[in-house]
Backbone and ligand atoms as CSV (ligand in chain L), in Angstrom:
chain,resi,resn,atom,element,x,y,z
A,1,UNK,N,N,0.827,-1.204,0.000
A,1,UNK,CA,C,0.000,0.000,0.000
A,1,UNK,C,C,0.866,1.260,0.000
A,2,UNK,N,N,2.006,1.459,0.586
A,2,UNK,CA,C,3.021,2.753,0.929
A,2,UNK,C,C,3.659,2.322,-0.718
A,3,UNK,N,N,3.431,1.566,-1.286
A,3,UNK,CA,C,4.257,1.688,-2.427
A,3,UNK,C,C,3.231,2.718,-3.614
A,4,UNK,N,N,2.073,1.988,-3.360
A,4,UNK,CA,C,0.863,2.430,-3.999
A,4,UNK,C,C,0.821,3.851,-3.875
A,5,UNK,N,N,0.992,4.226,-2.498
A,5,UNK,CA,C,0.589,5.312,-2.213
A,5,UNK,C,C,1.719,6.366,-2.276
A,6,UNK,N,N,2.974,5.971,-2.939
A,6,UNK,CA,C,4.105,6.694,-3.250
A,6,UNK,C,C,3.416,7.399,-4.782
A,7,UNK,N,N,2.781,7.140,-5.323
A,7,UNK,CA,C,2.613,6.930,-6.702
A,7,UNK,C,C,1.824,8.363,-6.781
A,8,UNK,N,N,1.265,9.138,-5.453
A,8,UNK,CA,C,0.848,10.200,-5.340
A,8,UNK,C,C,1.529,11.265,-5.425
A,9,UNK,N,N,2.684,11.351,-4.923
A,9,UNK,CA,C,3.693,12.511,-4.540
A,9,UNK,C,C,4.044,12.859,-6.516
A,10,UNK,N,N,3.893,14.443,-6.425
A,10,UNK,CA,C,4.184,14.963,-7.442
A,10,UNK,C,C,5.956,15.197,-7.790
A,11,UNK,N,N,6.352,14.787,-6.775
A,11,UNK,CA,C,7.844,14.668,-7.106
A,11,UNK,C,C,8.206,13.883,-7.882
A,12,UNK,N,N,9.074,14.951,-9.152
A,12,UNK,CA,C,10.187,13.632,-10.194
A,12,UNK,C,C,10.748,13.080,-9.850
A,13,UNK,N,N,11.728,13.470,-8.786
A,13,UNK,CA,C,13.198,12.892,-9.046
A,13,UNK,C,C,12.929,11.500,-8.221
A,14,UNK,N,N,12.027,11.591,-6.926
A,14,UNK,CA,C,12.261,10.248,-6.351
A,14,UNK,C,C,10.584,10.370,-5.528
A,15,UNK,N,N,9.710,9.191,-5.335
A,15,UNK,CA,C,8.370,9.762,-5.114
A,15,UNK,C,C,8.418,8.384,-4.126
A,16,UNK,N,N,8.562,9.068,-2.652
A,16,UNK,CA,C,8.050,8.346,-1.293
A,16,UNK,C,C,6.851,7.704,-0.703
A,17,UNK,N,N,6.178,6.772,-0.242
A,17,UNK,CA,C,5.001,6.707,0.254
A,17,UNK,C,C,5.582,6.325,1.871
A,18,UNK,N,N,4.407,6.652,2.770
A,18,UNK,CA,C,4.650,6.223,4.257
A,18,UNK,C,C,2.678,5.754,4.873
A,19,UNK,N,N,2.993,5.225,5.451
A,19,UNK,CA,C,1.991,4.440,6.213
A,19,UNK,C,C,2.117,4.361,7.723
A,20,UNK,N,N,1.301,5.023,8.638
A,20,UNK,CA,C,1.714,4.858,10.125
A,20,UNK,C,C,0.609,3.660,10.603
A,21,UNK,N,N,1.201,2.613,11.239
A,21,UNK,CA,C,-0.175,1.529,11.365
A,21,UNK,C,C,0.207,1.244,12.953
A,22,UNK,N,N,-0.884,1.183,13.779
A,22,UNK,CA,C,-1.162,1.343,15.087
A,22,UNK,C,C,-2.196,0.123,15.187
A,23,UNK,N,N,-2.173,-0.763,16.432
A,23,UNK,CA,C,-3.468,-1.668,16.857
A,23,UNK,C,C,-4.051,-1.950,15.119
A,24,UNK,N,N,-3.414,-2.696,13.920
A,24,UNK,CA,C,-3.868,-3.318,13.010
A,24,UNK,C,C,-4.495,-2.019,12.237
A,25,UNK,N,N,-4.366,-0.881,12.712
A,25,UNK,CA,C,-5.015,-0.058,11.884
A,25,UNK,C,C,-4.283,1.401,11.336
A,26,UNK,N,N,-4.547,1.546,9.586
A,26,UNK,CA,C,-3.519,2.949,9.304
A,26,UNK,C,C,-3.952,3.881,10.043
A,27,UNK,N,N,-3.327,4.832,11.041
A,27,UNK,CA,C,-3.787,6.151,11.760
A,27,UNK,C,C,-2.828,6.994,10.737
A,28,UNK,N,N,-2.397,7.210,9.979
A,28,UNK,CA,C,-1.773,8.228,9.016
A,28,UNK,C,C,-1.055,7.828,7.729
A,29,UNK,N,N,-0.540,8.456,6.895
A,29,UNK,CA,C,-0.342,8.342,5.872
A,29,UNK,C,C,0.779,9.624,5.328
A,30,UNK,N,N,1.577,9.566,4.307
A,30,UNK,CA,C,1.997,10.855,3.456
A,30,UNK,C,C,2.661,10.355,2.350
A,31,UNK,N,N,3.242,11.348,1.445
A,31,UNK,CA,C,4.161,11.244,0.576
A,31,UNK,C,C,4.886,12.275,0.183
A,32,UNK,N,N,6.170,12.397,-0.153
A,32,UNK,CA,C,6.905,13.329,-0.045
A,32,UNK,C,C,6.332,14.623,-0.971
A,33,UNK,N,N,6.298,15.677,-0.294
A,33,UNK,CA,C,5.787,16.800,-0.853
A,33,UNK,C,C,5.903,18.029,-0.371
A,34,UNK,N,N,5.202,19.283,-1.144
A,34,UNK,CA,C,5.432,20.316,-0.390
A,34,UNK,C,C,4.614,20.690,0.707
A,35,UNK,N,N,4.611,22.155,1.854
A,35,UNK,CA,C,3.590,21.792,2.646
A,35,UNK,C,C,2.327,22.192,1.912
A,36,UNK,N,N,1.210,22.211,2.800
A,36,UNK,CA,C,-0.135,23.035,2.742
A,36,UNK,C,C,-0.396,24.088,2.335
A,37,UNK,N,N,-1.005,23.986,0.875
A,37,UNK,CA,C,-0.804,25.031,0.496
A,37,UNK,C,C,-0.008,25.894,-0.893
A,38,UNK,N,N,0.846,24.938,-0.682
A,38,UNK,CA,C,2.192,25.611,-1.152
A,38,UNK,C,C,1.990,24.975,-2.882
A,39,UNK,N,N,2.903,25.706,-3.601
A,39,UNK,CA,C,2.516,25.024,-5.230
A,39,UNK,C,C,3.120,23.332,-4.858
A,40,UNK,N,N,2.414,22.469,-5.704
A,40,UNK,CA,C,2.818,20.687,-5.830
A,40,UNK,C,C,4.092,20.695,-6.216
A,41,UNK,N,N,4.728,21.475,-7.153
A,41,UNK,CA,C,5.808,21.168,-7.742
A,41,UNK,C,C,7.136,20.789,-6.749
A,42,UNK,N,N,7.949,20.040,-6.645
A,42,UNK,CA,C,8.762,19.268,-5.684
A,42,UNK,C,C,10.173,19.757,-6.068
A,43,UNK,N,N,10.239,20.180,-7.364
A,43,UNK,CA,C,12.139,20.646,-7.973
A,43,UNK,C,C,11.614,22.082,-8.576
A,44,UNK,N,N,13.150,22.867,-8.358
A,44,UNK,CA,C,13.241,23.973,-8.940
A,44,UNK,C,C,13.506,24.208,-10.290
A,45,UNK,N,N,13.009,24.795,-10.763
A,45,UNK,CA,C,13.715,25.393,-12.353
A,45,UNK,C,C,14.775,24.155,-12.901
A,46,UNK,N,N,15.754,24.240,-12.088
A,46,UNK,CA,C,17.076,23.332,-12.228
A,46,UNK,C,C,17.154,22.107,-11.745
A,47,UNK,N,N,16.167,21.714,-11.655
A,47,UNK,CA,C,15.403,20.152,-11.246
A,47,UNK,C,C,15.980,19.203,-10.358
A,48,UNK,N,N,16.349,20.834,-9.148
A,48,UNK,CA,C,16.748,20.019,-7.834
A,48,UNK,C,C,15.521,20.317,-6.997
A,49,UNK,N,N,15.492,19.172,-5.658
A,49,UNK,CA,C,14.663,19.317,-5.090
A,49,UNK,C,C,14.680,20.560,-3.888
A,50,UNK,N,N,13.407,21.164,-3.938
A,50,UNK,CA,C,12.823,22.336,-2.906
A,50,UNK,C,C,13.555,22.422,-1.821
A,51,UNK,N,N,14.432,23.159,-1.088
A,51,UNK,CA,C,14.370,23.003,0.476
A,51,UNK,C,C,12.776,22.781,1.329
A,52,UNK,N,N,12.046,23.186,1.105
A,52,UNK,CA,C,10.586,22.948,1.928
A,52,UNK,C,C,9.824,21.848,1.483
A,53,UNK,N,N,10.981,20.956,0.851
A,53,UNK,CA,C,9.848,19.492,0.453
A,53,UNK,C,C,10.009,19.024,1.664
A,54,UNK,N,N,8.619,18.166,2.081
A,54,UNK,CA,C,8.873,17.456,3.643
A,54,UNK,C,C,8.873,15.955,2.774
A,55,UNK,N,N,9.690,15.238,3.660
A,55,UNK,CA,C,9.741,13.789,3.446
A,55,UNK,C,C,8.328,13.271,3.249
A,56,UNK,N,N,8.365,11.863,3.208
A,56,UNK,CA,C,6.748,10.911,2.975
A,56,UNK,C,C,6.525,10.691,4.661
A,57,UNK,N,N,7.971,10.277,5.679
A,57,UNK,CA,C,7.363,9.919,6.961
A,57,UNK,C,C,7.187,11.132,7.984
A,58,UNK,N,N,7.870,12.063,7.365
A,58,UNK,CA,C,7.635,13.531,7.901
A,58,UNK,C,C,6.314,14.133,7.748
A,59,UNK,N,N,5.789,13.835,6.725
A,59,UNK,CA,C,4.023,13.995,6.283
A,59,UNK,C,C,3.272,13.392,6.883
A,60,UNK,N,N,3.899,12.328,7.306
A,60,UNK,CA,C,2.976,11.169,7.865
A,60,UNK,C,C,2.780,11.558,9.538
A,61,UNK,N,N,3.861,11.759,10.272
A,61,UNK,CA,C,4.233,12.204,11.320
A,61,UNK,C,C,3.252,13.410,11.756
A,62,UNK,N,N,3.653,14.468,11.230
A,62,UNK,CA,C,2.925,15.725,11.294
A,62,UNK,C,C,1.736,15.785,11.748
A,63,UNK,N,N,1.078,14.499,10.748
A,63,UNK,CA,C,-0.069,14.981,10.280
A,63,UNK,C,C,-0.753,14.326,11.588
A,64,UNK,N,N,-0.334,13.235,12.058
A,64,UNK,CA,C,-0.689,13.383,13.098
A,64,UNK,C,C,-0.960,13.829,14.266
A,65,UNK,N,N,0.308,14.679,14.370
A,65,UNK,CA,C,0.047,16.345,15.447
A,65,UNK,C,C,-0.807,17.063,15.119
A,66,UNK,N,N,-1.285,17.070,14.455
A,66,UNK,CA,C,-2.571,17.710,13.897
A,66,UNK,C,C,-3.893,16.800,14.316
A,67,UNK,N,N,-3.877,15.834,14.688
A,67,UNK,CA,C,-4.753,15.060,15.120
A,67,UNK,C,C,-5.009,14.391,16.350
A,68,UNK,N,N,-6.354,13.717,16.906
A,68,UNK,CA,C,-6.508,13.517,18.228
A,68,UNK,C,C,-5.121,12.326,18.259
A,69,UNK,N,N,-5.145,11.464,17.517
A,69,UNK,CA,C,-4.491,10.145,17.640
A,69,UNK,C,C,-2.647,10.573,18.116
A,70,UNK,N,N,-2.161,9.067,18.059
A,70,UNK,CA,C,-0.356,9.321,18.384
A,70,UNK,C,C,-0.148,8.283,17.662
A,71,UNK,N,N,1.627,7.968,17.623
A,71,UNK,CA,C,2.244,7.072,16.723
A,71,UNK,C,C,2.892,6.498,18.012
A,72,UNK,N,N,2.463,6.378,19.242
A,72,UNK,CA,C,3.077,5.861,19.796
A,72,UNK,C,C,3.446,4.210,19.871
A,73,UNK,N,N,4.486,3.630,19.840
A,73,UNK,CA,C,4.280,2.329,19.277
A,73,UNK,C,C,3.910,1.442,17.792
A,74,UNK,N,N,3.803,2.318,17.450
A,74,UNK,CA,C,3.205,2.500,16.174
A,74,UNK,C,C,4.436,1.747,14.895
A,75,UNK,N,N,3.838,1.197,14.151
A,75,UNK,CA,C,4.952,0.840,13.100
A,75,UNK,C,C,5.282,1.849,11.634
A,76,UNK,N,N,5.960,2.242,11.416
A,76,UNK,CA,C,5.654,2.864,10.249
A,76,UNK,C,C,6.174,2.160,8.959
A,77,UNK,N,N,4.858,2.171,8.072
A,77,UNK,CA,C,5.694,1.566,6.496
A,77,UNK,C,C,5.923,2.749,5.146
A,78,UNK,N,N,7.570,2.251,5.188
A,78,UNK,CA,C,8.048,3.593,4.034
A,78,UNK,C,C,8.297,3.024,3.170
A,79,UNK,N,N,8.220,3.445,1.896
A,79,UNK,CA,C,9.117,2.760,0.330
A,79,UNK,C,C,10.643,2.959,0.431
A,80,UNK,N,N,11.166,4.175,0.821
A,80,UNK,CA,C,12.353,4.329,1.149
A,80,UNK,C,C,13.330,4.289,2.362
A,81,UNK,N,N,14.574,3.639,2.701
A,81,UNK,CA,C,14.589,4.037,4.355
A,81,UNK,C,C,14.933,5.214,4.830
A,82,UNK,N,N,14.571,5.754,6.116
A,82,UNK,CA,C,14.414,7.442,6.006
A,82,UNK,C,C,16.199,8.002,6.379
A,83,UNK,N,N,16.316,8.959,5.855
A,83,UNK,CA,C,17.502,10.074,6.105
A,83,UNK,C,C,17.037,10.285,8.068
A,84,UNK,N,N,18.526,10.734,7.685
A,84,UNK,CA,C,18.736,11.230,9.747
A,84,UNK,C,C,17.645,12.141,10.004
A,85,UNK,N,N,17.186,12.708,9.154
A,85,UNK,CA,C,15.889,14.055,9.833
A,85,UNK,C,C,15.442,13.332,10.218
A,86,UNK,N,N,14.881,12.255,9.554
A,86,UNK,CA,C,13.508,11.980,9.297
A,86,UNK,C,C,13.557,10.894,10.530
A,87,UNK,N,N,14.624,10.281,10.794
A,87,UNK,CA,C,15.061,8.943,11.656
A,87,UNK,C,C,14.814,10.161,13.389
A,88,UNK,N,N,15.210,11.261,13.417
A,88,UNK,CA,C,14.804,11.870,14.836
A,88,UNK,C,C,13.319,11.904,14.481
A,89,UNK,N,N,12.576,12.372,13.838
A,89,UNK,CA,C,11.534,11.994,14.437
A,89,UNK,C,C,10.923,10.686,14.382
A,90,UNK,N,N,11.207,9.665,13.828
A,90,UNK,CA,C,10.949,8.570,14.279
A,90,UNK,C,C,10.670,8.256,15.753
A,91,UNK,N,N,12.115,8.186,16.082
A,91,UNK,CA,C,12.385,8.016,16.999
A,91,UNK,C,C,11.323,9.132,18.438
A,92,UNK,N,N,11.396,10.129,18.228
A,92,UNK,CA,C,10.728,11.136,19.099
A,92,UNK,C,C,9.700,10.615,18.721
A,93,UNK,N,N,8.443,10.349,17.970
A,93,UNK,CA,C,6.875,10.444,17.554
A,93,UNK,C,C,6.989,8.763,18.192
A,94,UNK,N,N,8.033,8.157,18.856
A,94,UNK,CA,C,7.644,6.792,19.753
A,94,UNK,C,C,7.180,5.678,18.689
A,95,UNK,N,N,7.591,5.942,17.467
A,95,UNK,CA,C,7.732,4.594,16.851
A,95,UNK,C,C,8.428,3.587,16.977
A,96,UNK,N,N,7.917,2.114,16.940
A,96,UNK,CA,C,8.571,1.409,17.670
A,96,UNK,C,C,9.872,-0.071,16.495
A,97,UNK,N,N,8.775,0.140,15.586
A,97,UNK,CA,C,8.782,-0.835,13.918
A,97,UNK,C,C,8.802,0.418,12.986
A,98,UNK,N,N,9.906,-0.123,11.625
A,98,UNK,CA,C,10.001,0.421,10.586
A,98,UNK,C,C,10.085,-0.954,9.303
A,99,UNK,N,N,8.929,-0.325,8.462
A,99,UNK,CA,C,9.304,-1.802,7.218
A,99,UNK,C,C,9.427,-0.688,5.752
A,100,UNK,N,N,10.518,-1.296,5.592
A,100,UNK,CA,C,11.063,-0.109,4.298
A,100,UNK,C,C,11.507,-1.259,3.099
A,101,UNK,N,N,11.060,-1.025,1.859
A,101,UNK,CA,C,11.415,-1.913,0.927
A,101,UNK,C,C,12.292,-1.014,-0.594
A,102,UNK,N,N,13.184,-0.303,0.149
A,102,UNK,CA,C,14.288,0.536,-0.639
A,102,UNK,C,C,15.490,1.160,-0.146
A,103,UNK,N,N,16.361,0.857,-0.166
A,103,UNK,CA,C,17.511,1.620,0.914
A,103,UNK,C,C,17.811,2.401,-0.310
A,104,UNK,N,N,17.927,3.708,0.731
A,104,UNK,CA,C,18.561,4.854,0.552
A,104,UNK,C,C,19.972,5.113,0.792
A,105,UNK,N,N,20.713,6.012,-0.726
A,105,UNK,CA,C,22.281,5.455,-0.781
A,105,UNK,C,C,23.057,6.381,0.866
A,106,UNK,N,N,22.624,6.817,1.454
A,106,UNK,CA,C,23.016,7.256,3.060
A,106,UNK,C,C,22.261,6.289,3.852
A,107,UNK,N,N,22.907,6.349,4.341
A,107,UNK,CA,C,22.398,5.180,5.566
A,107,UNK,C,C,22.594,5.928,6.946
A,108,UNK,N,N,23.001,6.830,7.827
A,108,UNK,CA,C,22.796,7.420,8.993
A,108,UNK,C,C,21.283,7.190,9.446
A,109,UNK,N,N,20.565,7.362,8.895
A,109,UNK,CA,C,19.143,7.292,9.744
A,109,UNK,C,C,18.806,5.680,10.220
A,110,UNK,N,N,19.153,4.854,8.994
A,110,UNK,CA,C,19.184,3.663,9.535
A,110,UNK,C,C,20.036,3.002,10.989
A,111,UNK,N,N,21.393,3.904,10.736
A,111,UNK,CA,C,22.321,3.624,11.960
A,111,UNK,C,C,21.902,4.539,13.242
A,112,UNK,N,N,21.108,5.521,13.123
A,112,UNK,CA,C,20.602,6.184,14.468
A,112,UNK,C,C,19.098,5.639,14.864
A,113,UNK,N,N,18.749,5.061,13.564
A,113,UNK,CA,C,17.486,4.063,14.139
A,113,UNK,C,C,17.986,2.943,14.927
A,114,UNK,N,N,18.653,2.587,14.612
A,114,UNK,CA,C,19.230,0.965,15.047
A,114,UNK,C,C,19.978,1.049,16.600
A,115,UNK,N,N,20.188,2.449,16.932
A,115,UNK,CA,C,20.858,2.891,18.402
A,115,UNK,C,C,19.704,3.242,18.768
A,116,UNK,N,N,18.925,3.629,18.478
A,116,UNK,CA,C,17.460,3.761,19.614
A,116,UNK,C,C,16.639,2.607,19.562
A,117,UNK,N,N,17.902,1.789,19.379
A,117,UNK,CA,C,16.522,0.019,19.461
A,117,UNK,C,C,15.302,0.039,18.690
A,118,UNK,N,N,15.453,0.716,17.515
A,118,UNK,CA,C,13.654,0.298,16.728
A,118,UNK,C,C,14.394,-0.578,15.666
A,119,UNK,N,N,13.028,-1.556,16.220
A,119,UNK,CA,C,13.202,-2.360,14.934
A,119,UNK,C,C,12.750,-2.184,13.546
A,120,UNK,N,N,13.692,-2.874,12.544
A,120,UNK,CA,C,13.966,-2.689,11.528
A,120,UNK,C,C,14.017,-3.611,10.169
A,121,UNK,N,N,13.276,-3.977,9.344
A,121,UNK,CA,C,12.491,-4.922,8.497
A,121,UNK,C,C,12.907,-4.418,6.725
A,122,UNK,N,N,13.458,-4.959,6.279
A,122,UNK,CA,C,13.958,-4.808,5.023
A,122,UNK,C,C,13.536,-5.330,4.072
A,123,UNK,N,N,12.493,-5.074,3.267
A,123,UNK,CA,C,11.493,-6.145,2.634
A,123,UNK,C,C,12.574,-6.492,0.941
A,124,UNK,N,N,12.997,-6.816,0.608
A,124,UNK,CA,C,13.493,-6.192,-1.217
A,124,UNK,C,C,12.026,-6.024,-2.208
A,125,UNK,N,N,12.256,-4.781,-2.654
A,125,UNK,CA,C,11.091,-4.619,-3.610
A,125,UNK,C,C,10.950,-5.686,-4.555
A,126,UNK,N,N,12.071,-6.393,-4.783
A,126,UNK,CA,C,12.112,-7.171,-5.899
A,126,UNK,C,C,11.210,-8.347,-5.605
A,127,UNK,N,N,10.760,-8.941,-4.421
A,127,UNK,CA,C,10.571,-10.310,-3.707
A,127,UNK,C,C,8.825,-9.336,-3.013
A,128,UNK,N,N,8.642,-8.472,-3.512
A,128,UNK,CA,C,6.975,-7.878,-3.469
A,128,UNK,C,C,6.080,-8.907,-4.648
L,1,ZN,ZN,ZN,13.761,12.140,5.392
């Protein structure tokens, strides 16, 4: 479904999906984009990406502060595995599971996930 739902993000260069799933059930969702509001377009002129693009689990995250619910415990499913931003809030929003079926060519977020003990699930897209 987070793969499916990558397929939304108006970004060229690389298009994220995230899934926050709690007690068997999705409590959030995103995909990498700009915020609220803001034009869809994801790259500049020179078809690098925006400083104000938020990640897919950063969307996902958020959006829950915006809402009654929490991610506490919570698993999150990404298409990509997340960069160090994105790995602090993991970690802070009390997620406990990550299932990612794409590594990303940095790996720090994975290695600061893996020091705050969340577990960590590596699906290969290829074996979907
Ligand atoms: Zn990120």
């Amino acid at each position: 479904m987070a793969i499916i739902w990558a397929e939304n993000s108006y970004c060229v260069r690389r298009q994220v999906g995230a899934l926050i799933v709690k007690d068997k059930m999705i409590i959030s969702d995103g995909y990498n984009g700009t915020p609220s509001g803001f034009e869809n377009s994801c790259e500049d002129e020179n078809g690098l990406t925006k400083q104000y693009v938020l990640h897919a689990e950063a969307n996902a995250i958020t959006k829950l502060a915006c809402s009654s619910n929490n991610s506490k415990g919570a698993t999150l499913y990404i298409t990509t595995s997340p960069c160090i931003e994105c790995a602090k809030l993991i970690i802070q929003a009390g997620i406990k599971r990550i299932v990612f079926c794409d590594k990303y060519r940095l790996t720090e977020g994975l290695d600061v996930l893996q020091r705050a003990g969340i577990e960590m699930l590596f699906i290969d897209k290829k074996e979907l």
